[in-house]
C-alpha positions as CSV (number, residue, x, y, z in Angstrom):
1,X,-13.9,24.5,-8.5
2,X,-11.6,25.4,-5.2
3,X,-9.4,22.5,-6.2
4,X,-8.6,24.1,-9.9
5,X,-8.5,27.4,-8.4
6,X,-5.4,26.0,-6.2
7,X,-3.6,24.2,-8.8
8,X,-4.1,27.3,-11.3
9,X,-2.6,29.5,-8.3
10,X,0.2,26.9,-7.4
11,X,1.1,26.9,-11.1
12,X,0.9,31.0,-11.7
13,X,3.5,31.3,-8.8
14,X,5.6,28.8,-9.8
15,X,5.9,29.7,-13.6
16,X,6.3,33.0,-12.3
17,X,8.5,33.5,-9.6
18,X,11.1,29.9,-10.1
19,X,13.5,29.4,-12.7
20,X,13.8,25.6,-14.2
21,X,16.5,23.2,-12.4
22,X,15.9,20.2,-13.6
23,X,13.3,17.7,-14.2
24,X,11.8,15.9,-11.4
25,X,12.7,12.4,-10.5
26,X,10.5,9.2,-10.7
27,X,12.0,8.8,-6.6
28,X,11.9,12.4,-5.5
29,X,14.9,11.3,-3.2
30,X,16.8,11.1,-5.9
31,X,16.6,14.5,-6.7
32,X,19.8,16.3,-5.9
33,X,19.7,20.3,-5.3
34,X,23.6,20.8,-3.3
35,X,24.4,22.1,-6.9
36,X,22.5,25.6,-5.5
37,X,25.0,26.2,-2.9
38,X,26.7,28.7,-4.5
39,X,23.6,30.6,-5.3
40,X,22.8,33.6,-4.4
41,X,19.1,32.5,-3.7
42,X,16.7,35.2,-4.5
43,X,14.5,33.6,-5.9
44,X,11.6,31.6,-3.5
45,X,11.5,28.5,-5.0
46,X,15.1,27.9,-5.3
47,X,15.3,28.9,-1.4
48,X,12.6,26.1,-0.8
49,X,14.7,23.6,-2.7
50,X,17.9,24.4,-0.8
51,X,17.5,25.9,3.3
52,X,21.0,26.3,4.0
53,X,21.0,25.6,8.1
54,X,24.5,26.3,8.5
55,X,27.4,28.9,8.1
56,X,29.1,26.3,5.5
57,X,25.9,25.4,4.3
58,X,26.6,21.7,4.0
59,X,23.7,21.4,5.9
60,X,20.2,22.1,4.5
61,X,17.1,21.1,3.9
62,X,14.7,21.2,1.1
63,X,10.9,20.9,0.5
64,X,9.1,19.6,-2.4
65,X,5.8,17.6,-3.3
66,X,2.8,16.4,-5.9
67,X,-0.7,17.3,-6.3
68,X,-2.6,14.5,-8.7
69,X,-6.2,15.0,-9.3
70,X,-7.8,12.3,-11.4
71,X,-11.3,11.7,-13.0
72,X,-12.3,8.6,-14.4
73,X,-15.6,6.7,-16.1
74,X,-16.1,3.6,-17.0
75,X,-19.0,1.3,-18.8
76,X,-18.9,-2.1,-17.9
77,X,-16.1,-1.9,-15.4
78,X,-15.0,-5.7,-14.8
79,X,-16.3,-6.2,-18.4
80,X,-19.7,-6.4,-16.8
81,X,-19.6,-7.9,-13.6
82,X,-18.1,-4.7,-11.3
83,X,-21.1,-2.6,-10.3
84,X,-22.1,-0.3,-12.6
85,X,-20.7,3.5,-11.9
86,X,-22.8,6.1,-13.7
87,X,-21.3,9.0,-13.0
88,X,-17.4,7.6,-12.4
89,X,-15.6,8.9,-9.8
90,X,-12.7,11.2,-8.3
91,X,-9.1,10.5,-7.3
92,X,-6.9,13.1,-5.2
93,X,-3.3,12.2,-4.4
94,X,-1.9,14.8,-2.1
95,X,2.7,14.1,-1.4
96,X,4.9,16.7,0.6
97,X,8.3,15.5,0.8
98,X,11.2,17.2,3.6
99,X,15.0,16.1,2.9
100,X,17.7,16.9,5.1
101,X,21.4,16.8,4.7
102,X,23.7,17.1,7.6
103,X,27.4,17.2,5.4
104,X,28.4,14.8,3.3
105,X,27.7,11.7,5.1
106,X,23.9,12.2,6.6
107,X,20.6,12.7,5.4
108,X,17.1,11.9,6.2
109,X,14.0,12.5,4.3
110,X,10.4,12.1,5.0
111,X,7.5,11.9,3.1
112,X,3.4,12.2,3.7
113,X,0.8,11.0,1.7
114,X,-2.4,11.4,1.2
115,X,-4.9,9.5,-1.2
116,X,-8.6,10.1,-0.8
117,X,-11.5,8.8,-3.1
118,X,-14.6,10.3,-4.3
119,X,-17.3,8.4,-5.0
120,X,-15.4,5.3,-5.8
121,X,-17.6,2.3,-5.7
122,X,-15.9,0.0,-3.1
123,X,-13.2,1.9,-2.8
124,X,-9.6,-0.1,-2.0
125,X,-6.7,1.3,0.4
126,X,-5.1,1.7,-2.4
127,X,-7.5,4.1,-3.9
128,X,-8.8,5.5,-0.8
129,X,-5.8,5.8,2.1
130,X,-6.4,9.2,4.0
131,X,-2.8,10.2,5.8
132,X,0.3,8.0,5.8
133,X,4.0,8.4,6.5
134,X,4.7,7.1,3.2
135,X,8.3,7.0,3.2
136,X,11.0,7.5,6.3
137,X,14.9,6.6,6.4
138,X,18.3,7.8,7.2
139,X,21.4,7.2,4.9
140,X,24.9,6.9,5.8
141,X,27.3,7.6,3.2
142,X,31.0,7.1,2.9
143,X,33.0,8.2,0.2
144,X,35.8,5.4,-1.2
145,X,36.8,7.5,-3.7
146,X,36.4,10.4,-6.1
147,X,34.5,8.0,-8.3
148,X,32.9,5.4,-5.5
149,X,30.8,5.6,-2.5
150,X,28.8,3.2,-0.4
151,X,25.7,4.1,0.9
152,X,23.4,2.5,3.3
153,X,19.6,3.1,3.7
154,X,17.2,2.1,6.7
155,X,13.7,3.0,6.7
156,X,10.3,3.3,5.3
157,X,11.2,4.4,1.3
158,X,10.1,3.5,-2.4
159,X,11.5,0.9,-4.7
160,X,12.3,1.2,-8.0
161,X,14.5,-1.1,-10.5
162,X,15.3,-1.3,-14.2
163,X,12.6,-1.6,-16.4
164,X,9.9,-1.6,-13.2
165,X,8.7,-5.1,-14.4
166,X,8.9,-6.8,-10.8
167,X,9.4,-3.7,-8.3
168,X,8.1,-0.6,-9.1
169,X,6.6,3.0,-6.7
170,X,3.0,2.1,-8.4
171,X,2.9,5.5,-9.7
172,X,-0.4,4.7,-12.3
173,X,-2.8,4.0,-8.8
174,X,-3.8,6.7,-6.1
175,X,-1.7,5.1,-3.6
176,X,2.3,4.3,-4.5
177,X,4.5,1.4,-2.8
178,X,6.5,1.9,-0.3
179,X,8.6,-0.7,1.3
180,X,10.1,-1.5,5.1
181,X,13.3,-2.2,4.4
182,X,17.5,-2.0,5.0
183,X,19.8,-1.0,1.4
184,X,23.2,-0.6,0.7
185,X,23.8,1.1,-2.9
186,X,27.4,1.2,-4.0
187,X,28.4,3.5,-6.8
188,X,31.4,2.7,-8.5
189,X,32.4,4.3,-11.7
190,X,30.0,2.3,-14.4
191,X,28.8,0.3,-12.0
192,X,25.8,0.2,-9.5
193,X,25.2,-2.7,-6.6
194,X,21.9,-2.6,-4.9
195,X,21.2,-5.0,-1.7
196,X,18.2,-4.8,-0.1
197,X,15.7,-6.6,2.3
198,X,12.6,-5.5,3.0
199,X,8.8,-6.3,3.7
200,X,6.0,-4.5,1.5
201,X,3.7,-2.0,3.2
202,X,0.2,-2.9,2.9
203,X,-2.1,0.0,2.8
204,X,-5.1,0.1,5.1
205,X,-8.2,2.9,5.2
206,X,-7.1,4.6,8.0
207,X,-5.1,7.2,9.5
208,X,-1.1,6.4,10.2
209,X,-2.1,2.7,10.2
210,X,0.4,1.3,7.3
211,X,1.9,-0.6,10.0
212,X,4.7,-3.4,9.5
213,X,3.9,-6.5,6.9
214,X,5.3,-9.5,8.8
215,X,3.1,-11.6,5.9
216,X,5.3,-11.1,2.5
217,X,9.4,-10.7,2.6
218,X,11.3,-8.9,-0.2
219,X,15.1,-9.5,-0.5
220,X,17.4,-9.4,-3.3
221,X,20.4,-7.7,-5.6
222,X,20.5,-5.1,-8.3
223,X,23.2,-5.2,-10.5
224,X,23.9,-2.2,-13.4
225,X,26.8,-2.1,-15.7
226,X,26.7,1.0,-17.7
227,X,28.9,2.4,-21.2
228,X,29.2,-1.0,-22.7
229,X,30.5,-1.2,-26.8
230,X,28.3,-3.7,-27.2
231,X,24.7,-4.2,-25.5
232,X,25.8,0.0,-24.3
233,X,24.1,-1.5,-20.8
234,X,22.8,-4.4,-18.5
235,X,21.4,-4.8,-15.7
236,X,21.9,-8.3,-13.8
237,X,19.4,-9.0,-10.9
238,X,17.9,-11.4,-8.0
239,X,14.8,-11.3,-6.7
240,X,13.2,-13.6,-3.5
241,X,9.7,-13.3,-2.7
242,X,8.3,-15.1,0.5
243,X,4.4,-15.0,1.0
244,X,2.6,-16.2,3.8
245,X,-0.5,-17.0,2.0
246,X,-0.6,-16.5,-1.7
247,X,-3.5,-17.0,-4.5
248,X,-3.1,-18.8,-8.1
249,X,-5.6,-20.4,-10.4
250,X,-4.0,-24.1,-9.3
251,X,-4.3,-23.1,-5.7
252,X,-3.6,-21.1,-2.5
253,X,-0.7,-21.2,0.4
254,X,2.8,-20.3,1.4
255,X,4.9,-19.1,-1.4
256,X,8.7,-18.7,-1.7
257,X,10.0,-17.3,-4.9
258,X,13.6,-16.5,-6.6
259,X,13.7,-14.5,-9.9
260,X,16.8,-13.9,-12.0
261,X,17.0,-12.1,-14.8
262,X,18.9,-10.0,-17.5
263,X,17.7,-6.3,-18.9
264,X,19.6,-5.4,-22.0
265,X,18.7,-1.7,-23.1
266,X,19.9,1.7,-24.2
267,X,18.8,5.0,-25.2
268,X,19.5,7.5,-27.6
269,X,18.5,10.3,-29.6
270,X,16.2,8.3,-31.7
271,X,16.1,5.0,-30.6
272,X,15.6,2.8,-27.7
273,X,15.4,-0.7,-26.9
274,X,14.8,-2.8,-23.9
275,X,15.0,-6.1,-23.5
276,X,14.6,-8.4,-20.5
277,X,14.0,-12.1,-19.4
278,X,13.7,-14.1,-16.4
279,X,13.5,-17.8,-14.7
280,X,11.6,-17.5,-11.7
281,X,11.7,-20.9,-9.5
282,X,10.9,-22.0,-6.1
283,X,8.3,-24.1,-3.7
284,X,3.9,-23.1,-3.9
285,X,1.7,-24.9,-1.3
286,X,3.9,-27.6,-1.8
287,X,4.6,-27.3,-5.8
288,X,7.4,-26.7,-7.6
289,X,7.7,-23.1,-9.5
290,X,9.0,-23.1,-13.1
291,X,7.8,-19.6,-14.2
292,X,9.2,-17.5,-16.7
293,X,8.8,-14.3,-19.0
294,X,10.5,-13.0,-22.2
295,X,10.0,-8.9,-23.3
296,X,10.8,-6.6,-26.2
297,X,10.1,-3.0,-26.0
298,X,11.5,-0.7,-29.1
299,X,10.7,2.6,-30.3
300,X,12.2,4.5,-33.1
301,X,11.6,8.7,-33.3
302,X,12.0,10.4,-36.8
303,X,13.0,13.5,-34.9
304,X,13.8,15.6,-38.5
305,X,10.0,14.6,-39.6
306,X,7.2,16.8,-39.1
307,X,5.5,16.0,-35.4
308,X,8.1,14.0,-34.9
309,X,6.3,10.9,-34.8
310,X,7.9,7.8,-32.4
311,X,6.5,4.8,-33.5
312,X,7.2,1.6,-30.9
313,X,6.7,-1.9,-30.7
314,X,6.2,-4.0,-27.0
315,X,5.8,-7.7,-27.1
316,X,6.0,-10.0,-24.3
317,X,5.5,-13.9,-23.3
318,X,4.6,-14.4,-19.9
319,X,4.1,-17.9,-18.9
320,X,0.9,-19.3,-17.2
321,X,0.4,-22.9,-15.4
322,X,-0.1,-25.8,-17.9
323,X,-1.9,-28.4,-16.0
324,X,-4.6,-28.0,-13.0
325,X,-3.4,-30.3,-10.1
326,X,-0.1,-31.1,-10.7
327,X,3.2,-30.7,-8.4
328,X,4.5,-27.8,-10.7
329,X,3.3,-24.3,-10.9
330,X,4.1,-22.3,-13.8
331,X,1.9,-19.1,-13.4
332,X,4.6,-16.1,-13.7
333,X,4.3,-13.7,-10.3
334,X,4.7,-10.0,-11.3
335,X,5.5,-9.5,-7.4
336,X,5.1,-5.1,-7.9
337,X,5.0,-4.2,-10.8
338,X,4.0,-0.6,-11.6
339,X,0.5,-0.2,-11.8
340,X,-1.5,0.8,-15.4
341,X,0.8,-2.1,-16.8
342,X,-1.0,-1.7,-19.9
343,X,-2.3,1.7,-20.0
344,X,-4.1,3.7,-17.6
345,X,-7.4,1.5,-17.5
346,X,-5.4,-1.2,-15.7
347,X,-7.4,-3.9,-16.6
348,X,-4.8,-6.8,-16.8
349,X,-1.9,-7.8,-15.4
350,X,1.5,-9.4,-16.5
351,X,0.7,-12.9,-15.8
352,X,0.0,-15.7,-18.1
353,X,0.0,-13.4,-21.4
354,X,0.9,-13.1,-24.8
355,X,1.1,-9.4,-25.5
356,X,1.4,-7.3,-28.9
357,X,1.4,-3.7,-28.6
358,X,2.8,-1.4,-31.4
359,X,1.9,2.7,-30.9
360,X,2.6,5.7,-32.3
361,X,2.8,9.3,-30.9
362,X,2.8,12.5,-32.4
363,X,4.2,15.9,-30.9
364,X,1.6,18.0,-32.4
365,X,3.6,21.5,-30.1
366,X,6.7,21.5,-28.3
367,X,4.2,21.7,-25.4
368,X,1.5,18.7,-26.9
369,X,1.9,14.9,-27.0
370,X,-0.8,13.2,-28.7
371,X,-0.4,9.0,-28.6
372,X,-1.8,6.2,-30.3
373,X,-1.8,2.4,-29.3
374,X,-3.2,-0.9,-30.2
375,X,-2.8,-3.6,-27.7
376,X,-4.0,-7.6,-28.2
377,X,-4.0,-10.3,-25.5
378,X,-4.6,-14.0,-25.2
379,X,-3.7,-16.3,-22.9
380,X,-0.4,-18.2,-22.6
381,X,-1.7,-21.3,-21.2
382,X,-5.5,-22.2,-21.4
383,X,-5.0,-24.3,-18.5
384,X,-4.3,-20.9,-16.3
385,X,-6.6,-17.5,-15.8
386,X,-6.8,-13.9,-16.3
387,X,-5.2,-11.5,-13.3
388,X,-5.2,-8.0,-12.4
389,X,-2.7,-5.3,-12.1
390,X,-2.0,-6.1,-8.6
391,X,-1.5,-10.1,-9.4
392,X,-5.0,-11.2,-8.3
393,X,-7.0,-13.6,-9.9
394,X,-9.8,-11.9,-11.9
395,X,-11.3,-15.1,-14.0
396,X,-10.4,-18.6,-13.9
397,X,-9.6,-20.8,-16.6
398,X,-10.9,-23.7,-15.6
399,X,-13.5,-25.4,-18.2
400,X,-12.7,-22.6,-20.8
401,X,-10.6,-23.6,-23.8
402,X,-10.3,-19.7,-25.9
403,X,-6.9,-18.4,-25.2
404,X,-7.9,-14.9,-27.1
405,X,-8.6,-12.3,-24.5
406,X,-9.4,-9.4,-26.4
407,X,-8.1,-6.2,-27.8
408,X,-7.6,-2.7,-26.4
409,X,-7.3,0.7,-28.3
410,X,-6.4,4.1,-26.9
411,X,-5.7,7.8,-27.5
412,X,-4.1,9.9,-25.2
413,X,-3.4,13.9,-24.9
414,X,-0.7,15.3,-23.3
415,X,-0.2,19.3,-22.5
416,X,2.7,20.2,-20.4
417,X,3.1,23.7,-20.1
418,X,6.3,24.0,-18.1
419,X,8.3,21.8,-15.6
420,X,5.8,21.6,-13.1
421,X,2.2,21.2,-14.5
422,X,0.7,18.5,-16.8
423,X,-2.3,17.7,-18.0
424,X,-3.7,14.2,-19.7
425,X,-7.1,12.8,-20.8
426,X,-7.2,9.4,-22.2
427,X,-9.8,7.1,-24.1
428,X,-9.5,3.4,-24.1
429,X,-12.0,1.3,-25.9
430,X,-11.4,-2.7,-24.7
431,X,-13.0,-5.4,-27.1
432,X,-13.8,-8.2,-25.5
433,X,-12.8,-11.8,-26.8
434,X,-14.1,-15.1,-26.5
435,X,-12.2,-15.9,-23.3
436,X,-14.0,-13.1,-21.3
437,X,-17.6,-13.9,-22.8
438,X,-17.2,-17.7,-21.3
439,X,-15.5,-16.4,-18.3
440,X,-18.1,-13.8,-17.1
441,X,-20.8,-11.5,-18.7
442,X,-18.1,-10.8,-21.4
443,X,-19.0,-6.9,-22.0
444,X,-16.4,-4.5,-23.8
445,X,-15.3,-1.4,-21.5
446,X,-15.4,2.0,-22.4
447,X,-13.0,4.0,-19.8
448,X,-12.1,7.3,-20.1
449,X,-10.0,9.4,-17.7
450,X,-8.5,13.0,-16.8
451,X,-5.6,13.8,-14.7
452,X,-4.3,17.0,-14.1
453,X,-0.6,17.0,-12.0
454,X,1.6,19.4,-10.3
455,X,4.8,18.7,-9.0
456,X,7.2,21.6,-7.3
């Protein structure tokens, strides 16, 4: 009861006391608050966003961070073969953020983390990771012209690209990504150029002990073309991966990995689209990677109907390894993807998949969001298992010639009272196929979870 006391008084103060800016960012760097330097700053939240630190005040610093608490049961977690939970278990996800700009060429922000676990059977890091420095850099920026500027990153920070199919923050987990890595961003007009290299933190139980990754290597460049006639905007990318030690159904060992790919999308007032593909190629434990995947993701709102219902369609072939033993692996790596890839039970992964997921939501208030979805899975290649969210394997294939995975049906409740607060509660009801009853005890999942979120 304490903890709803101090979200309730967090939120009372906020909606209160604060005027709305704008909405809050997936990269809460990204967030930009100079335009309150002309303000007259009376009010206490709009002082915490912008702490001008001198005369001129182009330098300042602001303040913000998240409060997640999450609440989730599940029957027959692993579809049987997890230990059984009965009373599920707690999540709390504590982030407080500090950003400060000194002019118009230096900032440094600095984030703190917290992820703690309650009751969590077996508990991972990434569930259960007590105090981190999530995310620490420094940016230099200089300005080419009125319309182009260069800036270059060093530091701890979060990742984030297109569609979030390869490189995601992992916002769906209690614990989000962060990466060890050196960025330059150029902004020029329509277009965006993002190069990076970096190495993935790892996180680890303790206390300020997400230390340096010299195991996995993450390199690669970004490309977005915006205000097209035609395809309206693409993004162009490459993608190298290099693993000390990595884990497939065909096999374990060193892994070195390029992706590129093409994201075509576009939104509007009604409808969206977004489509991607991508060749991924390379060298496994001495094989030859030929990997690909293919993805459609549309949704249409009536917004002149009454609740406004958005229906959507997501498809997507993701190739899987055809032959056990070979010199050629054709299992697709997800590298890090966001987590809850296919809702927030997060029971499979985008690898080796054939994926049809149409769903429908209704805005039942301006205020209440109230979703529907239907999602069915088989196996691309028989030949080639079944892996989690964070590209593990969870069931071989080997011996086992059913492709059909299962089926997965949700509902979902949204209530956002303002800016800052949400709440969700979700029920998913996983059917499971012939696949999973030769692969392990085979039982469907009932999962159901609460999350209540303040941001400020």
């Amino acid at each position: 009861m304490q903890k709803v006391f101090i979200i309730v008084g967090l939120f009372c103060c906020l909606h209160g006391s604060s005027q709305r800016i704008h909405s809050f960012r997936p990269l809460r760097f990204d967030e930009d608050y100079s335009l309150l330097k002309n303000d007259s700053l009376n009010d206490w939240y709009k002082k915490m966003k912008f702490t001008p630190l001198s005369k001129n005040r182009r330098t300042y610093l602001s303040y913000g961070g998240e409060i997640r608490f999450q609440y989730f049961y599940t029957k027959n977690e692993g579809w049987g073969d997890a230990p059984e939970d009965k009373d599920g278990y707690t999540l709390a996800r504590f982030l407080a953020h500090a950003d400060l700009h000194a002019g118009k060429h230096f900032r440094t922000f600095v984030q703190l983390q917290s992820s703690i676990s309650g009751s969590r059977i077996d508990a991972s890091p990434v569930d259960d990771n007590p105090l981190e420095l999530h995310q620490v850099f420094s940016d230099f920026k200089i300005n080419l012209a009125s319309t182009a500027s260069i800036t270059f990153r060093l530091g701890r920070q979060e990742f984030l690209y297109g569609s979030q199919r390869l490189i995601a923050v992992r916002e769906g987990p209690n614990n989000r990504q962060s990466f060890d890595a050196v960025r330059s961003l150029l902004i020029s007009g329509n277009y965006k150029v993002d190069l990076f290299y970096s190495h993935p933190v790892t996180a680890k139980k303790g206390i300020f002990d997400d230390g340096f990754n010299k195991n996995t290597k993450l390199w690669g460049i970004y490309i977005v073309r915006n205000k097209l006639r035609v395809v309206k905007n693409i993004d162009v990318y490459y993608v190298g991966l290099w693993k000390r030690d990595a884990t497939f159904d065909d096999g374990q060992g060193k892994e070195l990995r390029h992706s590129i790919g093409s994201r075509i999308w576009n939104n509007t007032a009604n409808w969206e689209y977004d489509i991607e593909a991508l060749y991924q190629f390379g060298k496994f434990s001495g094989k030859t990677i030929a990997a690909w995947t293919a993805s459609l993701n549309t949704s249409y709102i009536f917004s002149k109907a009454r609740l406004k219902p958005e229906f959507g369609l997501k498809t997507e072939l993701i190739s899987g390894d055809r032959y056990y033993n070979d010199n050629r692996l054709q299992t697709f790596n997800p590298l890090f993807p966001r987590g809850a890839y296919f809702g927030l039970a997060a029971l499979i992964g985008p690898a080796n998949l054939i994926d049809v997921h149409p769903s429908l939501s209704l805005s039942v208030t301006k205020k209440l969001e109230l979703g529907f979805d239907y999602d069915i899975f088989w196996r691309y290649s028989r030949n080639d298992g079944l892996y989690g969210v964070n590209g593990s394997l969870t069931y071989s294939g080997r011996n086992i010639t059913s492709s059909y995975i299962g089926d997965q049906s949700a509902v979902n409740l949204t209530y956002s009272p303002n800016n800052f607060l949400s709440f969700t509660m979700e029920f998913t009801w996983f059917d499971a196929g012939s696949y999973l009853k030769a692969a392990g005890e085979g039982k469907d999942i009932l999962f159901t979870g609460i999350t209540t979120q303040l941001k400020f």
